[in-house]
C-alpha positions in Angstrom: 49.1 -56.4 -19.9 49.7 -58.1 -23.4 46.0 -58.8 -23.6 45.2 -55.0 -23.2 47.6 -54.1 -26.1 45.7 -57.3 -28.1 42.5 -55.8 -27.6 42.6 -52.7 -28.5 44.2 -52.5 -32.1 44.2 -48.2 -32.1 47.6 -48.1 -29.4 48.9 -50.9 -32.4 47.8 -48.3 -35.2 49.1 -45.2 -33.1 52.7 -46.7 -32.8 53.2 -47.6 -36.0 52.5 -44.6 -38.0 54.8 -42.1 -36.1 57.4 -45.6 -36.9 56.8 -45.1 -40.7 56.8 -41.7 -41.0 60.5 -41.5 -39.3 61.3 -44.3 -41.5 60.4 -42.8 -44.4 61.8 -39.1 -43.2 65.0 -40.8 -42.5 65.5 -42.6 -45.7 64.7 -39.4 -47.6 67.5 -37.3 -45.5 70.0 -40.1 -46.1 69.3 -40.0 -49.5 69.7 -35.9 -49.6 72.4 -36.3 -47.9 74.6 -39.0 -50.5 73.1 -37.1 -53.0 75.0 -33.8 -51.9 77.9 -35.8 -50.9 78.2 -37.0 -54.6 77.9 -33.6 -56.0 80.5 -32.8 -53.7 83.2 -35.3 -54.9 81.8 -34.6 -58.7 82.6 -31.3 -58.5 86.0 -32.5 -56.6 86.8 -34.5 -59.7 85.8 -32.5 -62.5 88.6 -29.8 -60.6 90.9 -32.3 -60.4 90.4 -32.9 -64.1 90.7 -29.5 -65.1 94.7 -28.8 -63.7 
């Protein structure tokens, strides 16, 4: 079975794009995400400031 896989390098190529693309689409929603959060508690603190 391994030497199928071996022999044929476009199943190799058609796993690992799909695997960057979520990487890369993952990292960039976690990264929205903390970024929102940290306006969030800004915005908390400047508030908090202000009484």
């Amino acid at each position: 079975m391994i030497e199928g896989v071996v022999a044929r390098p476009d199943l190799w190529a058609s796993y690992i794009w799909p695997a960057y693309i979520l990487t890369i689409g993952g990292m960039i929603a976690l990264l929205a995400w903390s970024w929102t959060a940290m306006r969030a508690a800004e915005k908390r603190a400047e508030e908090l400031k202000r009484k």
